[in-house]
C-alpha positions as CSV (number, residue, x, y, z in Angstrom):
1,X,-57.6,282.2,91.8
2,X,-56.0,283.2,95.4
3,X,-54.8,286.6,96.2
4,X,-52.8,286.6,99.2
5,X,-51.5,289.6,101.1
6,X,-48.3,288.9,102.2
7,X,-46.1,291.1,104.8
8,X,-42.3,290.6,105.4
9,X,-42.5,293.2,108.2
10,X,-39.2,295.0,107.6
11,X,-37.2,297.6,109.8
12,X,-38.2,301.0,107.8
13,X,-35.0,303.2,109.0
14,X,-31.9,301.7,108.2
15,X,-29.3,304.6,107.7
16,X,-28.4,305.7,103.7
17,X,-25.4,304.8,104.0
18,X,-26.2,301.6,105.5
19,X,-24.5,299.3,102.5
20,X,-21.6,301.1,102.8
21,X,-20.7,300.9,106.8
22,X,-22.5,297.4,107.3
23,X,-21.6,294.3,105.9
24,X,-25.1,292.6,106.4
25,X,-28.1,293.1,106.9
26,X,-28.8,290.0,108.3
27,X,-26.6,287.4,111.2
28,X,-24.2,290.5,112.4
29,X,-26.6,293.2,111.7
30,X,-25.4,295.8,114.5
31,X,-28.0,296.5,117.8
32,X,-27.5,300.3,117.8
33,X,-29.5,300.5,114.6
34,X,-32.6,299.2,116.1
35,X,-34.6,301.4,118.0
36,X,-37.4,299.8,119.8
37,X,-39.5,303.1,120.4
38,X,-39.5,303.4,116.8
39,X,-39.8,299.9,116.2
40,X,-43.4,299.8,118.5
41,X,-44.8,302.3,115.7
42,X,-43.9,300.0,112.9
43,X,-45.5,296.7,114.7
44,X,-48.7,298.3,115.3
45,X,-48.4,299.8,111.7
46,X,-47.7,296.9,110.3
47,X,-50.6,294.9,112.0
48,X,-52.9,297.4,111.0
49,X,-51.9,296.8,107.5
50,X,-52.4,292.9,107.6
51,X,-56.1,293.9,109.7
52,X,-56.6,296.4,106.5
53,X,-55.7,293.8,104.0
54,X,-58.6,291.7,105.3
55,X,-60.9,294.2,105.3
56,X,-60.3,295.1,101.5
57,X,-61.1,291.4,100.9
58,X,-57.9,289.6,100.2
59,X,-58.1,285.6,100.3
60,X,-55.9,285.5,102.9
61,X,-53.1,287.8,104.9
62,X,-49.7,285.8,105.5
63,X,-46.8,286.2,107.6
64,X,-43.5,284.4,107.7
65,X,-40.4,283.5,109.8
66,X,-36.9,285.1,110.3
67,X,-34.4,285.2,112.9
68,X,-31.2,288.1,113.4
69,X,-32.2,290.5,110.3
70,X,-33.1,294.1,109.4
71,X,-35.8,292.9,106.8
72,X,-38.3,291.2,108.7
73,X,-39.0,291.9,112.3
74,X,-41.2,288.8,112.7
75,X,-38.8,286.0,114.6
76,X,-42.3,284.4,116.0
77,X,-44.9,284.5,113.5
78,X,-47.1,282.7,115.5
79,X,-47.4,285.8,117.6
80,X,-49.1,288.2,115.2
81,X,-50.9,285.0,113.9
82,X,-52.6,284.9,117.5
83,X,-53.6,288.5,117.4
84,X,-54.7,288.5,113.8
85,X,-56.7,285.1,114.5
86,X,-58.5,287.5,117.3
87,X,-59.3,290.7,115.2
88,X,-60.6,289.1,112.2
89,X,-63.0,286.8,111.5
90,X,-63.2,285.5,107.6
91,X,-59.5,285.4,106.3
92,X,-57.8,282.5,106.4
93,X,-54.2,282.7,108.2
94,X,-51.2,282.2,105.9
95,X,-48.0,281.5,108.8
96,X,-45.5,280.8,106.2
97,X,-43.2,279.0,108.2
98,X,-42.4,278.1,111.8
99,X,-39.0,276.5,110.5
100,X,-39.4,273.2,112.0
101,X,-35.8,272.5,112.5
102,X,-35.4,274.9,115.2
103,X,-38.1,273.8,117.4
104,X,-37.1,271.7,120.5
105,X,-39.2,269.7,120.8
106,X,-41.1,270.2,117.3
107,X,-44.6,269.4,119.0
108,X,-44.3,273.2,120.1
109,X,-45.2,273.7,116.3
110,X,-48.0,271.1,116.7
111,X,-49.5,272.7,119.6
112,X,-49.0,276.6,118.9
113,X,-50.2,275.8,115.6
114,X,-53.5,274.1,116.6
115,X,-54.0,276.8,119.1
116,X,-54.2,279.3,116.3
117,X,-56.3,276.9,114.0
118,X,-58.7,276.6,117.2
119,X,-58.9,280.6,118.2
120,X,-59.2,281.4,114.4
121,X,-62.0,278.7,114.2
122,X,-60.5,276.8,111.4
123,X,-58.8,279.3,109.3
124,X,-55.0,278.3,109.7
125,X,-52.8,277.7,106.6
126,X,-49.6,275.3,108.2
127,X,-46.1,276.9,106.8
128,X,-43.4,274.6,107.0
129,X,-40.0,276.0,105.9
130,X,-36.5,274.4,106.1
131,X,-35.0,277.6,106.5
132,X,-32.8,280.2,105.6
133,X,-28.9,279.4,106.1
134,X,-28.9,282.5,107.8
135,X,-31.5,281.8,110.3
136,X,-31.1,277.8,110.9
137,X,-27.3,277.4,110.7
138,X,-26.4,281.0,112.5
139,X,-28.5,282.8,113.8
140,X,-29.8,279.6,115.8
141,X,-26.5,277.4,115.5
142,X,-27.6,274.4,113.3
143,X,-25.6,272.1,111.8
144,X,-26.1,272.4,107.6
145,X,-25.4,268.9,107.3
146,X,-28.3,267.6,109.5
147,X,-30.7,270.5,108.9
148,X,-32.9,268.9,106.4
149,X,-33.1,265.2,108.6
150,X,-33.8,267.0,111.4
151,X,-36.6,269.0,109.4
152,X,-38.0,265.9,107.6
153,X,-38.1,264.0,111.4
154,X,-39.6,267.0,113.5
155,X,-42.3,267.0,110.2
156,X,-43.1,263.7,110.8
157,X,-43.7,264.4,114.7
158,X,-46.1,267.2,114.3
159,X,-47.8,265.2,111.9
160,X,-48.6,262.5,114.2
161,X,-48.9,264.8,116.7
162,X,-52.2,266.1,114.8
163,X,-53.3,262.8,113.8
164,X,-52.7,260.0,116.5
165,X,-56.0,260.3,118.8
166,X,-54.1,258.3,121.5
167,X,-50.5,258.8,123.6
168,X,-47.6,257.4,121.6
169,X,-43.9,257.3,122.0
170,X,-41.9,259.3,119.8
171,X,-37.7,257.9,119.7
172,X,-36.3,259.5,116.6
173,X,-32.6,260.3,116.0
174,X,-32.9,263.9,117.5
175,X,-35.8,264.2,119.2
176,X,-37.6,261.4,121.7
177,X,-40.7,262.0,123.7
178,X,-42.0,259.3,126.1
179,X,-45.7,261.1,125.8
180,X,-46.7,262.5,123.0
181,X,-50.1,264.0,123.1
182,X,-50.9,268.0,122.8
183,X,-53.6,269.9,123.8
184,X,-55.5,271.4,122.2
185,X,-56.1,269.4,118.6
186,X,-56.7,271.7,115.7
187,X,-60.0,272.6,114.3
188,X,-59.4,270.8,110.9
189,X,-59.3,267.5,110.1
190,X,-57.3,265.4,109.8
191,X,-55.0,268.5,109.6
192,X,-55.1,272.4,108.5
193,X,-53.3,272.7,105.2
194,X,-49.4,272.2,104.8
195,X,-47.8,274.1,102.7
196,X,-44.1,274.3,101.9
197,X,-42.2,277.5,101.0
198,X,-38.9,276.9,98.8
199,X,-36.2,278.4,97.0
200,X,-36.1,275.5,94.2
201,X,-34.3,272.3,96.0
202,X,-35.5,269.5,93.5
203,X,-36.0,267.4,96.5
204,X,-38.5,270.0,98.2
205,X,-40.3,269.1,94.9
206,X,-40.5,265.7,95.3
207,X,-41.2,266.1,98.7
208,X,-44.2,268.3,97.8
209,X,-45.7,265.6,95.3
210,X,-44.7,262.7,98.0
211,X,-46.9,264.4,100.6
212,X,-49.7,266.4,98.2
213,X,-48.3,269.7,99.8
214,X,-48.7,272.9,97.9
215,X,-45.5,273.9,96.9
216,X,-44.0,278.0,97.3
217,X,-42.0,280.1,95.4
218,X,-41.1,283.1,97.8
219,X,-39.3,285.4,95.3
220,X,-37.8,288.1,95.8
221,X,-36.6,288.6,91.9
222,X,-39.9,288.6,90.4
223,X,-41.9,286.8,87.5
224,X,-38.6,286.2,85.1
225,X,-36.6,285.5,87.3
226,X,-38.8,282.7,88.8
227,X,-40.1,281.0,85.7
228,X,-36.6,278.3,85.7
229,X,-37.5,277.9,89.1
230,X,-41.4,277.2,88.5
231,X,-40.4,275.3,84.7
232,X,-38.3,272.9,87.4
233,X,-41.4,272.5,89.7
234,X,-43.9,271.7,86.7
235,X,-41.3,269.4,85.0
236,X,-40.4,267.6,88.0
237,X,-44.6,267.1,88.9
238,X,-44.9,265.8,85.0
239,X,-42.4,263.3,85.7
240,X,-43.7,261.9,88.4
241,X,-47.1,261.7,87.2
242,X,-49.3,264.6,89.2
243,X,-51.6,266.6,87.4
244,X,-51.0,270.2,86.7
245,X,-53.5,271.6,89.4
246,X,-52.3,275.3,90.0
247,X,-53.6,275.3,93.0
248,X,-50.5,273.0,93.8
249,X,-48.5,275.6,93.8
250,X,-47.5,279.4,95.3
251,X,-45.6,282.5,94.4
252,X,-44.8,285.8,95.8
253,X,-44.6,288.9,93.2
254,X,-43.8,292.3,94.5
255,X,-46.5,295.1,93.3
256,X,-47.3,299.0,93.1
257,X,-50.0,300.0,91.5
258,X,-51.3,303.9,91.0
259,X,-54.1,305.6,88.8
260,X,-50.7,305.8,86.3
261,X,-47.7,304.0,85.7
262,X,-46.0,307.6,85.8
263,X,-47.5,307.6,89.7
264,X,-46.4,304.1,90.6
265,X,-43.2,304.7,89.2
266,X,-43.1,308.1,91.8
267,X,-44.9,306.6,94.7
268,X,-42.8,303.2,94.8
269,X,-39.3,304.0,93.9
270,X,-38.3,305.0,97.6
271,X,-39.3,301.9,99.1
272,X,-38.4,299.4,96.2
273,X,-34.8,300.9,95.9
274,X,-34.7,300.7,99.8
275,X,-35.6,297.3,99.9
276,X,-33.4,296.0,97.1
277,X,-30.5,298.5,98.2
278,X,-30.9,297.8,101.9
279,X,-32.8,294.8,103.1
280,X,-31.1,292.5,101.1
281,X,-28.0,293.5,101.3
282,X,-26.4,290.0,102.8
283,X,-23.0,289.4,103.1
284,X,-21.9,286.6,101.2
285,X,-20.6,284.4,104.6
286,X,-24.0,283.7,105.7
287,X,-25.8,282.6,102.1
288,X,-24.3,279.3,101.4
289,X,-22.7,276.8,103.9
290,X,-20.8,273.7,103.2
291,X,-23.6,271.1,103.6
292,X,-26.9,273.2,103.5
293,X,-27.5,272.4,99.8
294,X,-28.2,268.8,98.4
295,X,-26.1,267.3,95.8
296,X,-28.8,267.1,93.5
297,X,-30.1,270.7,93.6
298,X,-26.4,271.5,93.1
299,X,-26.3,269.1,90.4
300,X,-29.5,270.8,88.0
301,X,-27.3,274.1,88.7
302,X,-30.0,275.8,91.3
303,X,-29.0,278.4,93.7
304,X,-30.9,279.8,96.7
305,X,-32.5,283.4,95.5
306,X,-30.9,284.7,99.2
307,X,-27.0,283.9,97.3
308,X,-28.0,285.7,94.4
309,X,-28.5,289.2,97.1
310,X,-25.3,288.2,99.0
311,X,-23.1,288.0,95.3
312,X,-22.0,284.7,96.9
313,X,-23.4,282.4,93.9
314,X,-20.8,280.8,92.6
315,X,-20.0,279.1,89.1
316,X,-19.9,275.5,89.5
317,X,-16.6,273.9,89.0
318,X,-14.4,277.5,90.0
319,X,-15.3,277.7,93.4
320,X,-15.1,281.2,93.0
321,X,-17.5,283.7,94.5
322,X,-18.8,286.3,92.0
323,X,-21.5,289.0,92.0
324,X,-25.0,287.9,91.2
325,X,-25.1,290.1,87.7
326,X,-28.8,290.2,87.7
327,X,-29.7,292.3,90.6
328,X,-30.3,295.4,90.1
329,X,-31.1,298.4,92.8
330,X,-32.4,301.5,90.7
331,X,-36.0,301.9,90.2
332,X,-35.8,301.5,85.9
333,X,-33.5,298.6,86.3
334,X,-36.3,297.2,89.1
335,X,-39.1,297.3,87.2
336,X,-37.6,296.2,83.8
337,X,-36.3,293.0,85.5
338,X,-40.0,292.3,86.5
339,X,-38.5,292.2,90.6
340,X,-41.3,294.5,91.0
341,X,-44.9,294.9,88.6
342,X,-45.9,299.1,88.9
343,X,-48.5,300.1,87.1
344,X,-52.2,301.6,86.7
345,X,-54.5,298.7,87.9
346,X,-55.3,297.5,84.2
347,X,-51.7,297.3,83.2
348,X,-51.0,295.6,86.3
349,X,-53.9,293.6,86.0
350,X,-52.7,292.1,82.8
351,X,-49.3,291.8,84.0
352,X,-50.1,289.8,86.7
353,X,-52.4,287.5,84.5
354,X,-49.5,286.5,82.4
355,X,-47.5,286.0,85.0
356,X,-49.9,283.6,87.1
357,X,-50.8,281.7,83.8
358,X,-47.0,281.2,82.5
359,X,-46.1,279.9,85.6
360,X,-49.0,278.3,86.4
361,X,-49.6,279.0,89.8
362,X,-52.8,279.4,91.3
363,X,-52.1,281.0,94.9
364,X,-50.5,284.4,94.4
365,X,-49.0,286.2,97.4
366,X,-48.5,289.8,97.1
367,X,-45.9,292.1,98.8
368,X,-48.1,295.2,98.6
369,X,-45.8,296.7,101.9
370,X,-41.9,296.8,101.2
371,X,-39.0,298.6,102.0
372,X,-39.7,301.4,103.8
373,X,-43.1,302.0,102.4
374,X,-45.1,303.9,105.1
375,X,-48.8,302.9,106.5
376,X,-50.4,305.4,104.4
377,X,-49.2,304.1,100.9
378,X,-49.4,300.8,101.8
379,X,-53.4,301.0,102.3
380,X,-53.1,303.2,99.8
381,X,-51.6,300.3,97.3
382,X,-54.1,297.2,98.9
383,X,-56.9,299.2,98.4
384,X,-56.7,299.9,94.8
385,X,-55.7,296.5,94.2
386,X,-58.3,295.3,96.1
387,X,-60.9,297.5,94.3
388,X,-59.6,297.7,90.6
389,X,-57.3,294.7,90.2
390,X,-58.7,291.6,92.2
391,X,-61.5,291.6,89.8
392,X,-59.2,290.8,87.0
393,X,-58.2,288.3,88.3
394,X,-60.9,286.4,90.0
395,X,-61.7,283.8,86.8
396,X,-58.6,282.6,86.7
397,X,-58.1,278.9,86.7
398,X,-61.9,278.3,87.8
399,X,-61.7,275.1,86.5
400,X,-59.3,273.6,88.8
401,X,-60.7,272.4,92.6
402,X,-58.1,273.9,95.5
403,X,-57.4,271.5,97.7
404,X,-55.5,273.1,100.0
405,X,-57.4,275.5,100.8
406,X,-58.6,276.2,104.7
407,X,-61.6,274.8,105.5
408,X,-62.9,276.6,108.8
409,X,-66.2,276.5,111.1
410,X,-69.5,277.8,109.5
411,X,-70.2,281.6,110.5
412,X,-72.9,280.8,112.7
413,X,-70.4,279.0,114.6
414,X,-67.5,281.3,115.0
415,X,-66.9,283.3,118.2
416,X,-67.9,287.0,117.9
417,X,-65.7,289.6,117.3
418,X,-63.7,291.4,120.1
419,X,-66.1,294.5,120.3
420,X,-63.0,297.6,121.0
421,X,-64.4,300.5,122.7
422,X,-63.0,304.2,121.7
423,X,-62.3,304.4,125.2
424,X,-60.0,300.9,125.5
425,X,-58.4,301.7,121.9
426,X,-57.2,305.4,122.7
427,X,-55.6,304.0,126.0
């Protein structure tokens, strides 16, 4: 089994009252709450804690894609990718999206991409999101309607991109390129790994199995809330006749783990009620736009787990918005729901063993940094993972061959790395 560090990179110091004088956290979040001499502390704090995470051992350290919001200060991914490829040497590099649509012309993904597959020596894992509502359709102006051709045709160019050794015209419907043919070509071959984070659109399923792409569950809700969504994925890959490889597949799962589940429940109640009071507090405009999702997700009565935060899922047939009655924002209500797994490392151990075989997924990404969680209890909570859970966990589903897993340069031939003296670093 995997075990994935994953870091949204949220803004740590949005106001108390922040629900209650703003109406989103993301799209129209207001500019006088960002202060960039505070925000420079929480970068650097929050790359030390991805550096950290690969020094405890994790399988890999991910980051992700967002555009306009207050919960994850990471609108170019590919920019800490580039500095994490530098600093470490072993881990392979999870960039859980560059959201395709919004690339113009989409062979910037090809080519940023297989300069971080190059400097890291092999070690890139390929994110390709559609993309929030909020970030695709308003934060960068895309049409909901067209989003997911555009996404499927700027795909199909970066893939060719990779592939094609020779110069070749590209004429799609929205992008056409006379001379297609980037520099520099990524490490592995024919490719680095694709993977496709999704909020349960039957066709990003099918998509998934079409392609042999590992399929991910980002939750935000937790194990219980993300089995229908899983159940769909397995069902839909029974159908079509793939085999039940969990390597095929991804999920995120919040954790905080302590000596005691007394501690954890202490230690992590600050930043999980900030993060589930705060960060996702979206107002219910930006969650689901005419167009953005298919008829047939619609259809097997999905939702996107982003309209469950912003109370804007609706009951098909009224057309009526109503509150998403699941979420809950106290600590008890939290942890009962399974949103977040606190515990001493055996309990969460156990915990997270049920929840990898029920859903059957053999890459687990964990959010071991959320909220406003500070650098100290962050290390604090990879570490004992690291030490006292990982282990656990390690035999799990050691039957299966992953596929998709990173396959970079031999050691010997790797680049050195960056030697830091005191000196340089205290400047």
């Amino acid at each position: 089994m995997k075990l994935m560090w994953f870091h949204l990179m949220p803004y740590t110091e949005l106001p108390e009252d922040f629900r209650q004088k703003h109406p989103s956290v993301w799209v129209d979040i207001h500019s006088s709450l960002f202060d960039p001499k505070r925000a420079h502390h929480m970068y650097n704090d929050f790359m030390d804690e991805l550096e950290y995470a690969a020094d405890c051992g994790f399988d890999a350290i991910c980051v992700n894609e967002h555009h306009s919001n207050g919960y994850g200060l990471m609108p170019s991914p590919n920019l800490i990718a580039s500095a994490l490829a530098r600093r470490t040497t072993q881990v392979p590099i999870c960039v859980m999206g560059n959201s395709l649509a919004l690339y113009n012309p989409p062979t910037r993904v090809a080519e940023e991409f297989a300069m971080l597959d190059v400097i890291s020596g092999g070690r890139l894992i390929a994110g390709f999101p559609v993309g929030t509502p909020m970030d695709t359709c308003f934060a960068y102006g895309q049409n909901p309607s067209m989003l997911r051709e555009r996404y499927l045709e700027a795909h199909d160019l970066v893939l060719r991109a990779w592939t094609e050794k020779d110069t070749f015209a590209f004429n799609g419907r929205y992008n056409q390129q006379r001379y297609v043919n980037i520099w520099p070509r990524p490490v592995q071959q024919p490719h680095p790994p694709i993977w496709i984070p999704g909020g349960g659109s039957v066709e990003t399923w099918q998509w998934c199995a079409q392609m042999d792409y590992v399929y991910c569950y980002l939750s935000y809700y937790g194990y219980k809330a993300g089995r229908a969504i899983m159940d769909g994925f397995w069902a839909e890959m029974d159908r079509l006749g793939k085999d039940r490889n969990p390597y095929r597949a991804g999920f995120l799962q919040f954790v905080g783990v302590a000596e005691t589940r007394e501690q954890a429940m202490e230690l992590y109640r600050a930043p999980a009620e900030y993060f589930y009071g705060r960060c996702l507090h979206v107002d219910g405009r930006w969650a689901t736009p005419p167009g953005y999702m298919t008829e047939a997700t619609q259809r097997a009565g999905l939702s996107s787990q982003v309209a469950k935060a912003a109370g804007a899922e609706s009951t098909l047939g009224k057309g009526t918005q109503e509150r998403f009655a699941g979420t809950a924002k106290d600590m008890e209500g939290i942890v009962e729901r399974g949103y977040v797994i606190i515990g001493s490392p055996d309990e969460v151990a156990e915990q997270l063993r049920e929840v990898a075989t029920t859903l059957n997924v053999g890459h687990l990404m964990l959010l071991l940094q959320y909220g406003c969680m500070d650098k100290r209890l962050t290390q604090y909570n990879t570490r004992l993972f690291a030490e006292k859970v990982i282990p656990q966990l390690r035999d799990l589903f050691a039957g299966w061959e992953d596929r998709w897993w990173p396959k970079p340069l031999p050691a010997a031939e790797t680049a050195p790395l960056p030697a830091f003296t005191p000196k340089l670093a205290a400047e």
